[in-house]
C-alpha positions as CSV (number, residue, x, y, z in Angstrom):
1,X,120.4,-16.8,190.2
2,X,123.7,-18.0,188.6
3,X,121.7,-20.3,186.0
4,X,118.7,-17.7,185.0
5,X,122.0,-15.1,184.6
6,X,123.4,-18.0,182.0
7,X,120.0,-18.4,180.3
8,X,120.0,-14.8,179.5
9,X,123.7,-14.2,178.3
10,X,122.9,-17.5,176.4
11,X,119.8,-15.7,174.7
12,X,121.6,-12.2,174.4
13,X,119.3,-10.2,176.6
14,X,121.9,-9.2,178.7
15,X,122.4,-5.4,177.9
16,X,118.0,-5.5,178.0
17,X,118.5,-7.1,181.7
18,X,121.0,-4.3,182.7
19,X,118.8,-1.9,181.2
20,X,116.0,-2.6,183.5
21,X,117.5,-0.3,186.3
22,X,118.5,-2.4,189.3
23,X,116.1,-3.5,191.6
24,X,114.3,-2.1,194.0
25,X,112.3,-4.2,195.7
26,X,112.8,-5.7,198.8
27,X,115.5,-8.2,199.5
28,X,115.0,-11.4,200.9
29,X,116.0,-12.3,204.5
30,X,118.4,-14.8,203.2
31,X,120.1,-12.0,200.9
32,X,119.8,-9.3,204.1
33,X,122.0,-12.0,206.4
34,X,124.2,-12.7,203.8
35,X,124.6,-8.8,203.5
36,X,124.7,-8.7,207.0
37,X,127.4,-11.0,207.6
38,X,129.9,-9.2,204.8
39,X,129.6,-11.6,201.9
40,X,126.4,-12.3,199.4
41,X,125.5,-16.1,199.1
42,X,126.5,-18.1,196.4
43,X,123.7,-19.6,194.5
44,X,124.3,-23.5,193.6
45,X,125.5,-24.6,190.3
46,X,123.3,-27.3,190.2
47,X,120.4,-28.0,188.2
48,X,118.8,-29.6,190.4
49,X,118.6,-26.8,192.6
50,X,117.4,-24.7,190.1
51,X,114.7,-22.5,191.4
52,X,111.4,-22.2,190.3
53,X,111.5,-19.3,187.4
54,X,108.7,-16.7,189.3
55,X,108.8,-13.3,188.6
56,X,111.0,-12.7,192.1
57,X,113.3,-15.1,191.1
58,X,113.7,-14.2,187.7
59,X,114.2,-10.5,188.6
60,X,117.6,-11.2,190.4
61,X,118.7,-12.5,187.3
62,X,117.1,-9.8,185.1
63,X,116.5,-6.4,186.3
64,X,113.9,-5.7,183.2
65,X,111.9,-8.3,185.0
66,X,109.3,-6.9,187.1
67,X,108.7,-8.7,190.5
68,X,105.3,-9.8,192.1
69,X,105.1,-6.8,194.0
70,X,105.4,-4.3,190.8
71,X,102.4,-6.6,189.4
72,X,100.7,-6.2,193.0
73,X,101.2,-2.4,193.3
74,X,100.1,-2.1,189.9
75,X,96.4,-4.3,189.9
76,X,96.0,-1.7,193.5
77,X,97.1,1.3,191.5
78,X,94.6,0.5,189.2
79,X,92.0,0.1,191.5
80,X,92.7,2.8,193.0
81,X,92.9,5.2,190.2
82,X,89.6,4.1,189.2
83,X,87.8,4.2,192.5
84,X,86.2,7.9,192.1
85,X,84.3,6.9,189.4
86,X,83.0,3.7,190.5
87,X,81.9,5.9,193.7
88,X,79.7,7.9,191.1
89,X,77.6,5.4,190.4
90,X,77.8,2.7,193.4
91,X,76.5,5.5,195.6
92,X,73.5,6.4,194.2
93,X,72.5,3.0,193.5
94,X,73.2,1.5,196.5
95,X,72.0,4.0,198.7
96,X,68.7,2.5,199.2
97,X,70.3,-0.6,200.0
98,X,72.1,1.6,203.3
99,X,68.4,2.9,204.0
100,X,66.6,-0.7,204.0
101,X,69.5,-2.1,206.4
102,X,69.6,0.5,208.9
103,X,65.2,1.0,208.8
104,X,65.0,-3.2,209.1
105,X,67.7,-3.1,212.2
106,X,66.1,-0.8,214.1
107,X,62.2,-2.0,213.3
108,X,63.3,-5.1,214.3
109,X,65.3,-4.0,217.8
110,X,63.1,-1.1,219.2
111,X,60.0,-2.9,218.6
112,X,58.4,-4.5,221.8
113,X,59.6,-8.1,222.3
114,X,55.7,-8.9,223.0
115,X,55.0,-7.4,219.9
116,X,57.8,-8.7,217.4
117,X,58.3,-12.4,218.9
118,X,53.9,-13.2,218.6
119,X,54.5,-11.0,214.9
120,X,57.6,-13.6,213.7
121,X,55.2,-16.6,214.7
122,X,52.5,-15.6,213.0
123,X,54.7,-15.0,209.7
124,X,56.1,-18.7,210.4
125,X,52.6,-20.3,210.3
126,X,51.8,-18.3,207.4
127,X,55.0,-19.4,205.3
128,X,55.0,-23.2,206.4
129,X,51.4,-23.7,208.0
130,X,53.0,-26.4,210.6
131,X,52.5,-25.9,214.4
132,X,55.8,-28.2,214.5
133,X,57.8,-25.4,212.8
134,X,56.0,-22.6,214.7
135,X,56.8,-24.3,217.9
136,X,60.7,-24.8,217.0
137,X,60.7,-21.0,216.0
138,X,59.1,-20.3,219.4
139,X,61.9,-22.2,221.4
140,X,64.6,-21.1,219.6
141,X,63.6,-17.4,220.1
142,X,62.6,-18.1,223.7
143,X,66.3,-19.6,224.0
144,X,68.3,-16.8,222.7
145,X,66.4,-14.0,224.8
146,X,66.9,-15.8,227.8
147,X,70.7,-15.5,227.1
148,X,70.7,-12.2,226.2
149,X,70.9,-12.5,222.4
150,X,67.4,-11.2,221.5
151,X,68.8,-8.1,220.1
152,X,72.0,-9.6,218.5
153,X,69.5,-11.9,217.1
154,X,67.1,-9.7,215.4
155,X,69.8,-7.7,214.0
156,X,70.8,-11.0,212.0
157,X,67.2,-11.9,211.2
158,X,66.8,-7.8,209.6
159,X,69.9,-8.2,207.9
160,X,68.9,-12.2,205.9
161,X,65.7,-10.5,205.4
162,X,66.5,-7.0,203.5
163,X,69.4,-9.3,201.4
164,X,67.8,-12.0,200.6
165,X,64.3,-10.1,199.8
166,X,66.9,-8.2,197.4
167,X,68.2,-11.5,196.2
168,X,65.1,-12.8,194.9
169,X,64.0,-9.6,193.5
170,X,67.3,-9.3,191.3
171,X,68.1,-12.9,191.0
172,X,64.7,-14.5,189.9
173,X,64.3,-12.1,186.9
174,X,67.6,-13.0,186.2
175,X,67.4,-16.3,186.5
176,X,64.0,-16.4,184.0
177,X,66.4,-14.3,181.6
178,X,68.9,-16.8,181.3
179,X,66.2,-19.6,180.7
180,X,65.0,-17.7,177.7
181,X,68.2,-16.7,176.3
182,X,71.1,-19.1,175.5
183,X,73.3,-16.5,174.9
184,X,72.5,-14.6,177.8
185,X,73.4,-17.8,179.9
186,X,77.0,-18.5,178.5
187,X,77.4,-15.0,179.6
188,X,76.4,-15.1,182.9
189,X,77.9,-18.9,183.9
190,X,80.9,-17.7,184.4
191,X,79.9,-14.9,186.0
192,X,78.3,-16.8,188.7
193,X,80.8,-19.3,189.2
194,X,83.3,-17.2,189.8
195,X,80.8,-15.5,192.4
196,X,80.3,-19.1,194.0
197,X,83.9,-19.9,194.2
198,X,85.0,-16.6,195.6
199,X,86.4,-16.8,199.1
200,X,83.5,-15.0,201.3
201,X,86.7,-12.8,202.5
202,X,87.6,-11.6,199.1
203,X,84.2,-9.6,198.7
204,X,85.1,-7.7,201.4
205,X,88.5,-6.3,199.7
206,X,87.2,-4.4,196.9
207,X,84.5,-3.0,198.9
208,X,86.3,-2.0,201.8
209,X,87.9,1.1,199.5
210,X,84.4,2.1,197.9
211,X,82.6,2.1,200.7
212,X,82.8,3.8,204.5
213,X,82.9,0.9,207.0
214,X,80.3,2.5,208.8
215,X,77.4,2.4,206.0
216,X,75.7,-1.0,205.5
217,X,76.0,-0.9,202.6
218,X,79.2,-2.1,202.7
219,X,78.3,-5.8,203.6
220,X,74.9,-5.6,202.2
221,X,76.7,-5.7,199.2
222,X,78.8,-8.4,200.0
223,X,76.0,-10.6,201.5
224,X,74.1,-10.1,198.2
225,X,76.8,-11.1,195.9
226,X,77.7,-14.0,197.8
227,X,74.1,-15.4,198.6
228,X,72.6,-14.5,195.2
229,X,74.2,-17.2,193.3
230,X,71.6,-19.9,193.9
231,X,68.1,-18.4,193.6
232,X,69.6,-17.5,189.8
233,X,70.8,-21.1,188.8
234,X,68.0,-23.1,189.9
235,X,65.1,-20.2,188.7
236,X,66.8,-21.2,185.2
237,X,67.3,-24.4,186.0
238,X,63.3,-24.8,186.9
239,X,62.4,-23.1,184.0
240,X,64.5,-25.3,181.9
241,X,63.0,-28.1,183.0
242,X,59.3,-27.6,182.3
243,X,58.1,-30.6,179.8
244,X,58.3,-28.9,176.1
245,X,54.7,-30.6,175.4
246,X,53.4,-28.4,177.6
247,X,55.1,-25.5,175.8
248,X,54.1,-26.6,172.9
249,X,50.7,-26.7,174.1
250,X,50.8,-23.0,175.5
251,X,52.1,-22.0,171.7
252,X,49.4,-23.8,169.9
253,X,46.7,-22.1,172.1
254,X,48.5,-19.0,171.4
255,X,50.0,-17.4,174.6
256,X,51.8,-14.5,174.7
257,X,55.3,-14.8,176.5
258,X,54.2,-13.3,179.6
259,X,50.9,-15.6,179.8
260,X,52.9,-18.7,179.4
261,X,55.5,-17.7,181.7
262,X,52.6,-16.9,184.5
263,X,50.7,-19.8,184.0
264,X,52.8,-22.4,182.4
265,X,56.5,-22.3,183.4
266,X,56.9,-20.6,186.8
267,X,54.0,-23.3,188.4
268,X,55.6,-26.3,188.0
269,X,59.4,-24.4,188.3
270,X,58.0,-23.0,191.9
271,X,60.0,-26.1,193.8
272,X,63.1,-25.2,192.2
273,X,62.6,-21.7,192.7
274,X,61.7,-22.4,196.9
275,X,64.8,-24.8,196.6
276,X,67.3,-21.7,195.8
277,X,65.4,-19.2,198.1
278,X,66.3,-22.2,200.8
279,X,69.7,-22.0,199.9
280,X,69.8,-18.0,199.1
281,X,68.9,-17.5,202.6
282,X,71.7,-20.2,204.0
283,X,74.2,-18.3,202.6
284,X,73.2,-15.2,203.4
285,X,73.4,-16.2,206.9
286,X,76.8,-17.5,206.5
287,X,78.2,-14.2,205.2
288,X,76.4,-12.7,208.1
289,X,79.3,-13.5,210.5
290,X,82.2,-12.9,208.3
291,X,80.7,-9.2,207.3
292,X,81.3,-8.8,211.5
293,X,84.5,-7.9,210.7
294,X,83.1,-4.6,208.2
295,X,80.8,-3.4,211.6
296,X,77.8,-6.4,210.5
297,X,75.9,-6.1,213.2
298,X,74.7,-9.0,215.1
299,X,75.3,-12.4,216.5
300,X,78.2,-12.9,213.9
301,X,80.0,-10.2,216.4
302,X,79.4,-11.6,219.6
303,X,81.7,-14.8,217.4
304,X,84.3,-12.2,216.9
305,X,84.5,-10.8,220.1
306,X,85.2,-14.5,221.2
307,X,88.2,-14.9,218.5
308,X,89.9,-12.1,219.5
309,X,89.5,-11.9,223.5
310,X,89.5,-15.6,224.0
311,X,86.3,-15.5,225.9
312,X,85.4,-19.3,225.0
313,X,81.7,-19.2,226.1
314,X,80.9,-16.1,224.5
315,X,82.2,-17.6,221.2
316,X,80.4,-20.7,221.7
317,X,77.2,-19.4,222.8
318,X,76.6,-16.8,220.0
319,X,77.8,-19.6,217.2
320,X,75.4,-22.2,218.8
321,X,72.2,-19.3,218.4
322,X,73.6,-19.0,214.7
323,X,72.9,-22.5,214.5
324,X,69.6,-22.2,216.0
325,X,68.9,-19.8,213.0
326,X,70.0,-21.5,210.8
327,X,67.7,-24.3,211.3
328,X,64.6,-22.1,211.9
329,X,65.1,-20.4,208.7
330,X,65.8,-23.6,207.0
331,X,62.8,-25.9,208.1
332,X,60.4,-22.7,207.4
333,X,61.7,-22.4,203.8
334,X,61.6,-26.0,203.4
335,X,58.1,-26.3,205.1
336,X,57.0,-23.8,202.4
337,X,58.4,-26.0,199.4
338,X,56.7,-28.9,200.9
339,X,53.3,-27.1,200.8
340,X,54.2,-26.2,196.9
341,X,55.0,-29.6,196.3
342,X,51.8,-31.1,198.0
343,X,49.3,-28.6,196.1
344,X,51.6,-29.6,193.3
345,X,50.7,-33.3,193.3
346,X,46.8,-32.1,194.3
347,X,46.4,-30.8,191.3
């Protein structure tokens, strides 16, 4: 990089550049054919072909410059280096999470069809109290075991339910946090958007090296951080929005915080609060197929195994039962937040 070279003798940081010790990295395939074929190539001396000044291209010009790579080995070193520790207390902690995977999975798979399919009925017409709902659950169960994907089926519906039961637990509190404390909100903001912009593929880096691929753990963990995002923003959001008269009116008869938040907020926040359980449980589903490739069981690998063998059918007919619970789960959630928002009105 004739013109970065310049730049530097220009500045004087030449004997700091040839102090940096040669580098070591890899060449590029232009620089290995131009070795190759006996001569080095000759960089343009125009500016208009000046390349963009990144770290790789800087370095040929500076040795004291440290490449991409050196910044990439370094944020792994790191990592790395710290790993044992965070093992210390990740295990312990999430070690029930392992437990409640594994116990769901197989509650779910060795009981009796006769006995689990009538059971997830009966839990449907509890939650949403609709015979419409019950009856689309029924056919879209009836579907998948005809096809063989009963099992692969109830290995997805065990997982969504152990993460986003954990979800709500962590997230709701959370979320009521956040709506009494400003502070505490500016904090955690940015927290959860970066969790929301994440790529779903990037959760499974870090946790790859903390975690054996063979405990649950592994994408129980990422399934919570992804999916958890929701049930927090719109439990504060809900809580936020509760008319300040009637806060006012809960002070002045002289409520604890506890009372008011029981009998005053959470009632009329309960849509809201449904509304990010909905969408809790969406994604959760969602990061059910991409944790397939950490040993997720269910349907989400029966997609895989179609990606990688070509098998067409096998791919299509395990994405189209993902679909089919998706749209159980979601019409029983949103079932249930109609029923809270007709009681709502009644009253």
């Amino acid at each position: 990089m004739a013109s970065y070279a310049r730049l530097f003798d220009a500045l004087g940081l030449r004997e700091w550049c040839d102090a940096g010790g040669g580098g070591s990295g890899p060449m590029s395939m232009a620089d290995l054919m131009a070795q190759a074929s006996g001569h080095a190539a000759r960089p343009s001396s125009s500016w208009w072909d000046l390349p963009l000044p990144s770290l790789n291209n800087l370095h040929r010009a500076c040795d004291a410059i440290p490449q991409t790579r050196d910044l990439t080995l370094g944020l792994e070193r790191a990592f790395l280096s710290a790993r044992d520790a965070l093992r210390i207390v990740l295990d312990p902690a999430t070690r029930p999470l392992s437990w409640m995977l594994r116990e769901m999975i197989s509650l779910m798979v060795t009981t009796p069809w006769f006995i689990m399919l009538p059971a997830l009925l009966v839990i449907s017409w509890l939650v949403a109290r609709s015979l419409r709902v019950v009856a689309l659950v029924a056919a879209s169960l009836g579907f998948l075991a005809i096809v063989d994907h009963y099992t692969e089926a109830m290995q997805t519906l065990a997982i969504i339910f152990v993460c986003a039961f954990i979800c709500v637990m962590i997230g709701v509190p959370v979320g009521i946090a956040m709506s009494r404390s400003n502070t505490l909100r500016r904090i955690g903001t940015p927290v959860l958007d970066m969790l929301q912009t994440l790529p779903a593929f990037v959760y499974l880096i870090p946790l790859i090296f903390l975690s054996s691929v063979t405990e649950p753990k592994l994408y129980g963990i990422a399934i919570i951080l992804y999916a958890i995002v929701p049930v927090i923003r719109l439990t504060d959001l809900g809580i936020r929005l509760v008319d300040p008269d009637v806060i006012e009116a809960a002070d002045a008869f002289g409520m604890t915080r506890g009372q008011k938040l029981r009998r005053v907020q959470i009632p009329p926040a309960l849509p809201n609060i449904m509304a990010g359980v909905n969408q809790t449980i969406m994604m959760s589903l969602a990061m059910v197929v991409i944790a397939s490739l950490v040993s997720a069981p269910g349907l989400g690998v029966l997609v895989l195994r179609g990606i990688r063998n070509l098998e067409l059918g096998v791919g299509l007919l395990a994405g189209f039962g993902i679909v089919l619970l998706a749209i159980v789960l979601d019409r029983v959630t949103k079932a249930s937040l109609a029923r809270i928002d007709i009681g709502k009105d009644g009253r």
